[in-house]
KEPAKE-840185 format. One record per residue (C-alpha): residue in one letter; x negated, y negated, z negated. Coordinates in steps of 0.1 Angstrom, whole numbers, plus 2048, in hexadecimal, padded with zeros to 3 digits. Layout:
# residues N
atom r: a u: X v: Y w: Z
...
END
This chain:
# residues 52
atom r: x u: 5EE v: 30F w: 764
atom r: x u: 5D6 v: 300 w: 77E
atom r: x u: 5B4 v: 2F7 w: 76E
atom r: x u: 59C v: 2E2 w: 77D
atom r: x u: 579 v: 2E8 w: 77B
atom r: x u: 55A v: 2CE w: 786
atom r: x u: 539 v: 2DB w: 78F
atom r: x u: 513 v: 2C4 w: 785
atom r: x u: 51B v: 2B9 w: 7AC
atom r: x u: 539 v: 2AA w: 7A9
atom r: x u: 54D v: 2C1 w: 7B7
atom r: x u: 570 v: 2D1 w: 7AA
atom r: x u: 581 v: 2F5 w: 7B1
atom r: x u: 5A5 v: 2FB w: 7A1
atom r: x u: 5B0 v: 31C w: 792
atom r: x u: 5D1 v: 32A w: 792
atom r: x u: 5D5 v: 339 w: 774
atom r: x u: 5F1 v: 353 w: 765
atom r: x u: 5F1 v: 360 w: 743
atom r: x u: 5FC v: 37F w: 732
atom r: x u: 60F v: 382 w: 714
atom r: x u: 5F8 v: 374 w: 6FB
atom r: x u: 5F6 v: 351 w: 713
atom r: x u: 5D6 v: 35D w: 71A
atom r: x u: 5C7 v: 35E w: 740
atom r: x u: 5A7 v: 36A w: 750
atom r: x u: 59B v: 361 w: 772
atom r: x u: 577 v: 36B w: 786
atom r: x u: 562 v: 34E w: 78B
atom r: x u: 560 v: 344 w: 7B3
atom r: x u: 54F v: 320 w: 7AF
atom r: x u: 52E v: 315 w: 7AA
atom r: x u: 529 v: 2FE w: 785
atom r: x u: 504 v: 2FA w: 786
atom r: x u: 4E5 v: 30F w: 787
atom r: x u: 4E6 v: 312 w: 764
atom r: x u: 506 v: 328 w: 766
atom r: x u: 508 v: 346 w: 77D
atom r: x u: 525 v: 34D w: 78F
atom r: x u: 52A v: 372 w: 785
atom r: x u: 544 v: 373 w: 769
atom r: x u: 565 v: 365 w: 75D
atom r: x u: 577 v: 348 w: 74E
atom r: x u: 594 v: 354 w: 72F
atom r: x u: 5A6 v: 33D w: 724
atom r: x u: 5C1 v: 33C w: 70B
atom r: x u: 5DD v: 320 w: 711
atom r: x u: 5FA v: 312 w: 704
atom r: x u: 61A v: 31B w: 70E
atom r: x u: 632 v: 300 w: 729
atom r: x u: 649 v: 2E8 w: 718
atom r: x u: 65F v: 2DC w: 72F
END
């Protein structure tokens, strides 16, 4: 999975994303959202598997 992600300045970082075997993935945060959110910290996400 590659997730976008838009910061309050109109900018956009993409993560490449694997999951484990509960089609969940974690990933380090290395873009800045806003000055609201610091940029210590993680995203976890829990996806959906591919269809083809």
């Amino acid at each position: 999975m590659v997730p976008q992600v838009h910061n309050a300045y109109g900018e956009r970082h993409a993560y490449l994303l694997r999951t484990d075997m509960d089609s969940t993935a974690r990933i380090g945060k290395d873009f800045y959202l806003s000055p609201f959110h610091p940029l210590d910290g993680h995203y976890e996400m829990r996806l959906p598997p591919p269809t083809r």
